[in-house]
C-alpha positions in Angstrom: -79.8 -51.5 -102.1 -80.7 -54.8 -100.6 -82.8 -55.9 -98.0 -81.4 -54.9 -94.8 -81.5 -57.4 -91.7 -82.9 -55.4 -88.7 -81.0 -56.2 -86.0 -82.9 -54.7 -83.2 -83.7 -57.7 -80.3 -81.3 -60.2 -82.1 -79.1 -62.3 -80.6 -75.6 -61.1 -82.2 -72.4 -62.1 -81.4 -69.3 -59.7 -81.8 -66.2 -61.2 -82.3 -62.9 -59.1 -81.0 -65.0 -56.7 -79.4 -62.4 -55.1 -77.6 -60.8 -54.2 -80.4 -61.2 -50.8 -82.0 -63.8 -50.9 -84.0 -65.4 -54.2 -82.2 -65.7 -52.2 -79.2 -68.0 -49.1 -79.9 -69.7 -52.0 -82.2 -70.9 -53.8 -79.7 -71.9 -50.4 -77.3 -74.2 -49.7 -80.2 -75.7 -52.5 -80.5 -76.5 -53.1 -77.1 -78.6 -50.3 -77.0 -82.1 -52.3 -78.9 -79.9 -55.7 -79.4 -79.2 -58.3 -77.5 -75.4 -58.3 -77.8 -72.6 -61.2 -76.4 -68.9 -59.6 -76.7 -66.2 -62.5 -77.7 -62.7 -61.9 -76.9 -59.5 -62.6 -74.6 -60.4 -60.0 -72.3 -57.2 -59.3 -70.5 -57.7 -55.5 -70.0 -60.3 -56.2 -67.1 -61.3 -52.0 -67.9 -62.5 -52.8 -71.0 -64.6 -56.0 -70.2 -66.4 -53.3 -67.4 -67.6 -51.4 -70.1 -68.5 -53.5 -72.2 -70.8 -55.1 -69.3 -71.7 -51.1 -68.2 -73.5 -50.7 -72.1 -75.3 -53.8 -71.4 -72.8 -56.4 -73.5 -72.6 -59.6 -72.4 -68.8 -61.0 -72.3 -67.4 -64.4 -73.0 -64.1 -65.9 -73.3 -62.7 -67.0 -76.5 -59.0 -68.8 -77.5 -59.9 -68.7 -81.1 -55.9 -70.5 -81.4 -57.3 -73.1 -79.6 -60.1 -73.0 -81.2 -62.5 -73.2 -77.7 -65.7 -71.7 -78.3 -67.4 -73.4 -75.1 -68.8 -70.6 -73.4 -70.0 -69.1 -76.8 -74.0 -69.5 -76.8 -74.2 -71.4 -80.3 -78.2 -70.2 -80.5 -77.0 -66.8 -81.7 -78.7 -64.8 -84.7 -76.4 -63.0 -86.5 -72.1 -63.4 -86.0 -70.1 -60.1 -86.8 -66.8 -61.4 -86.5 -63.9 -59.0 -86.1 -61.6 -60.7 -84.2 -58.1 -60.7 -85.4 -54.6 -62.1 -84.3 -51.6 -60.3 -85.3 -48.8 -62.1 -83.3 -46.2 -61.9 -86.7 -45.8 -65.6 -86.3 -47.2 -67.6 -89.1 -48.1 -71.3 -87.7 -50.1 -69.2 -84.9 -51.9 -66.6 -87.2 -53.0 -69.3 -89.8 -54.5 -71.5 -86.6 -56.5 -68.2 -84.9 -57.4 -66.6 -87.8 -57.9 -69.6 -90.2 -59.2 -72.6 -88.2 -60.5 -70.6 -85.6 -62.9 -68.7 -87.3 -63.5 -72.2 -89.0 -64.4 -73.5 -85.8 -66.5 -70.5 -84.7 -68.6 -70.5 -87.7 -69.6 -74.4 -87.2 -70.2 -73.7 -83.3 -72.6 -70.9 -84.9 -74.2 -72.9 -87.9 -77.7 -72.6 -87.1 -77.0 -68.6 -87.5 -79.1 -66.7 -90.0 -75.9 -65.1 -91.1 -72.1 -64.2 -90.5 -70.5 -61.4 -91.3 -66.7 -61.8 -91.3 -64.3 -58.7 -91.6 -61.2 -59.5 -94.1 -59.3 -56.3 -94.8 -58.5 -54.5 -98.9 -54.8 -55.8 -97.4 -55.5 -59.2 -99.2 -55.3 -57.3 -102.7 -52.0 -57.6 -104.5 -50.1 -54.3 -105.1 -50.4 -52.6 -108.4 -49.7 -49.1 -108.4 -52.5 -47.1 -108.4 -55.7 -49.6 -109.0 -58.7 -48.8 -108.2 -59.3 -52.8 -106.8 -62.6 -54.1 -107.4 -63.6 -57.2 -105.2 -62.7 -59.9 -108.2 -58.9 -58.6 -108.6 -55.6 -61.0 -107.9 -55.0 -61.1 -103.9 -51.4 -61.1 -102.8 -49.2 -59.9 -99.8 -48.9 -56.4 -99.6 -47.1 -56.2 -95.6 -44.9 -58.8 -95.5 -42.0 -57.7 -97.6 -42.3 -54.2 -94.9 -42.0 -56.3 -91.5 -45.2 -54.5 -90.7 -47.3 -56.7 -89.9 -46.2 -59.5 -91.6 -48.7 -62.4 -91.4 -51.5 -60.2 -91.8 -52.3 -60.3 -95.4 -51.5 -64.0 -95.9 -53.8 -64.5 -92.5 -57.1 -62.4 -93.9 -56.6 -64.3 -97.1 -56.4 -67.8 -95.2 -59.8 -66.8 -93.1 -61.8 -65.7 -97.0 -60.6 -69.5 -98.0 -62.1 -70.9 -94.8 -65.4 -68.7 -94.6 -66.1 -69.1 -98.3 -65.8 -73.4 -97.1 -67.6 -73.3 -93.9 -70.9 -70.7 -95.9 -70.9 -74.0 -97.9 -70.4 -76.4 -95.9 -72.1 -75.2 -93.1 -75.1 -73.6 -95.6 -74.4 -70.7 -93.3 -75.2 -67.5 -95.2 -71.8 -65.1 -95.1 -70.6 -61.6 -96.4 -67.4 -61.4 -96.2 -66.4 -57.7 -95.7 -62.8 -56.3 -97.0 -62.4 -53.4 -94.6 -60.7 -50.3 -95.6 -58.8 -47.8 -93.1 -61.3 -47.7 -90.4 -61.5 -44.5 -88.5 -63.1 -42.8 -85.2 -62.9 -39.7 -83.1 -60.1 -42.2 -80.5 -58.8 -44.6 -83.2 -57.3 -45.1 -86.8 -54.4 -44.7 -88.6 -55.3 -40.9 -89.0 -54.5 -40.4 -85.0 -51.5 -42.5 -85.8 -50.2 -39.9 -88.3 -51.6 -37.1 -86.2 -49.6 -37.9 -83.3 -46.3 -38.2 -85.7 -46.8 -34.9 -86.4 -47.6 -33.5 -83.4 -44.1 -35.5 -81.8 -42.5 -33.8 -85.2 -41.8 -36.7 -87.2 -42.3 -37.1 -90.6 -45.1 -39.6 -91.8 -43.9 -42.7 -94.0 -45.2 -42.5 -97.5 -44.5 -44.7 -100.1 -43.0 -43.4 -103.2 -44.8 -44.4 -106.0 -47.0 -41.5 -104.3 -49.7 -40.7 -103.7 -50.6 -43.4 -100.9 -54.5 -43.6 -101.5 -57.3 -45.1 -99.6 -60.9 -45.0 -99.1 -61.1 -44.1 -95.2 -64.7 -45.0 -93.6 -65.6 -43.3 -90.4 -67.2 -45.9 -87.3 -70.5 -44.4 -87.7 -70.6 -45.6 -90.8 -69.1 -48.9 -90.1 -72.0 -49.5 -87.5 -74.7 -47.9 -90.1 -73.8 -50.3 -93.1 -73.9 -54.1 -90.4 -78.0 -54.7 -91.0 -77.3 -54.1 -94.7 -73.7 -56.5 -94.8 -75.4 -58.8 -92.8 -78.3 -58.7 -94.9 -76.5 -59.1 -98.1 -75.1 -62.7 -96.6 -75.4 -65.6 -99.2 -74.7 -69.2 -99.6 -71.5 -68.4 -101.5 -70.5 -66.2 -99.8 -70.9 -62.3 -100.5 -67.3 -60.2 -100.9 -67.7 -57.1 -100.9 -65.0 -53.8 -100.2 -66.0 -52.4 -97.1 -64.9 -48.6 -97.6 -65.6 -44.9 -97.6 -66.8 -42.9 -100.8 -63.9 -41.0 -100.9 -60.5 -42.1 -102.0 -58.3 -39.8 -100.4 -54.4 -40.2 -99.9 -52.1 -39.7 -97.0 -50.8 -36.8 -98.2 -53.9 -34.8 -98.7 -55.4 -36.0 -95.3 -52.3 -35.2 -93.2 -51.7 -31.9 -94.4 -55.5 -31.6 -93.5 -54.7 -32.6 -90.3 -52.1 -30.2 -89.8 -54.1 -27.1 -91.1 -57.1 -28.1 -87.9 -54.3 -28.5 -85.7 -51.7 -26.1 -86.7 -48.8 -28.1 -87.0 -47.0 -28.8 -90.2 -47.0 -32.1 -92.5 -43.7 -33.8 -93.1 -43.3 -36.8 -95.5 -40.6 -39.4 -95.5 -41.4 -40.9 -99.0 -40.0 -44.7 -99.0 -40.6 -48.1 -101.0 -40.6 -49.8 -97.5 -44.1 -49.1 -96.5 -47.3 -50.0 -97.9 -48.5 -48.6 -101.5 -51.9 -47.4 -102.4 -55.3 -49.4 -101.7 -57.9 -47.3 -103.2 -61.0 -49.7 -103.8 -63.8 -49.5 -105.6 -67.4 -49.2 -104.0 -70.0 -49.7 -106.6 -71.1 -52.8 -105.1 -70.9 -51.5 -101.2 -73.3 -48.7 -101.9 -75.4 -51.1 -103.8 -75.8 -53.2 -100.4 -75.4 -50.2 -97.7 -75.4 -47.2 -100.1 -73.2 -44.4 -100.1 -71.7 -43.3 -96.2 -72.9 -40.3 -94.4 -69.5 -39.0 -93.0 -67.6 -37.4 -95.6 -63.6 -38.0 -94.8 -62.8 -34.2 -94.0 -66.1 -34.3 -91.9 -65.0 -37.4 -89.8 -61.3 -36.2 -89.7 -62.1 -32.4 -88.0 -64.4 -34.5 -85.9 -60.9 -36.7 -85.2 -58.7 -33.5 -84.6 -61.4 -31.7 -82.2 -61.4 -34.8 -79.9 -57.4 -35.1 -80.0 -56.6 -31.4 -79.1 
């Protein structure tokens, strides 16, 4: 494994941290770092509790690109902010130039870790995708989400620049399906069958991915962030197990005693398994195995 950054009493700055995974990101770090949360912050409730774990919050417009109150002395950047307004001109200009601008406010960092998403790969069946694979758009033609892959693969074109440009040492993390006892696509498909509806699958089946659990997302940061190079690092960000839809619902529905339905379709997203052989040689191999994590999920969400 590489050297690991210890980020006990740094200065970090977490992007998006009121999103779902930046927000029990920056909890954790806050208790032996010294952590400033970045976002919008228009749910006043969350910004409390950030501030209650010891967080300190500033506001960001990464569209505008107005990083003023954002200290520029940090340490270390984990950036996980995200814009998903399904408009292109304003998706390319938060999550491209934005993060463009942040990571020159932030150039005298020791490193930056960015979170892109395995949703820049280009679909092809049942690949296994390695980090050096074609990138493509794999939402749009859904409607879900439909600037999002273009968008991650705009901000990997702009961090691999500003590393270089800004000799700013960066990983640059493709992030799986992300999971936690409150959050994840999991609880999304949980709550479809629990409401009796059938989850979307796609029919070139089965729908795999490599699910990795939050305490494994927050474990793996010293190494990501340690792993940070001038290129940048790219590297899948992922579980060890590649586990479909299929299997992990019907899981879900054995702990919770409901049925699995499946409503098999070309309209949805196809599989994004990804391999991991150079994750677990930064961070190693994760602690939570998936049906570990997901009982943990279905316990909570009685």
């Amino acid at each position: 494994m590489s050297s690991a950054l210890n980020l006990s009493g740094a200065k970090v700055l977490v992007t998006g941290a009121t999103g779902q995974v930046g927000l029990p990101v920056a909890e954790r770090l806050a208790t032996d770092a010294d952590v400033w949360a970045a976002a919008r912050f228009s749910d006043s409730a969350t910004r409390e509790r950030l501030e209650h774990a010891g967080v300190r919050c500033v506001r960001v417009d990464f569209e505008a690109g107005d990083f003023s109150d954002v200290p520029g002395d940090v340490d270390v950047v984990i950036d996980l902010a995200v814009a998903k307004t399904s408009d292109f001109d304003r998706d390319l200009r938060a999550n491209g130039e934005g993060l463009g601008l942040l990571m020159r406010h932030c150039a005298g960092a020791r490193a930056f870790l960015h979170c892109s998403s395995t949703a820049v790969y280009q679909p092809d069946g049942h690949r296994c995708f390695v980090e050096t694979d074609p990138l493509g758009d794999n939402h749009r033609a859904f409607g879900f989400m439909p600037t999002y892959s273009i968008a991650k693969i705009s901000a990997e074109v702009v961090a691999r620049y500003a590393a270089r440009a800004y000799d700013l040492p960066t990983t640059i993390a493709r992030l799986s399906v992300p999971y936690g006892d409150s959050f994840g696509w999991p609880l999304f498909h949980l709550a479809l069958m629990r409401a009796g509806r059938p989850v979307p699958v796609h029919t070139n089946a089965p729908s795999v991915y490599n699910p990795i659990h939050i305490d494994d997302i927050i474990a793996s940061l010293g190494a990501l962030v340690g792993a940070a190079t001038v290129p940048a690092t790219i590297v899948n960000w992922a579980g060890n197990d590649q586990v479909s839809i299929e299997e992990w619902c019907r899981y879900l529905g054995e702990l919770s005693g409901i049925d699995a339905a499946f409503a098999p379709t070309d309209q949805t997203i196809e599989s994004v398994a990804c391999d991991v052989t150079k994750y677990q040689s930064i961070a190693g191999p994760c602690s939570v195995h998936w049906r570990d994590g997901f009982a943990r999920l279905a316990a909570a969400n009685r």
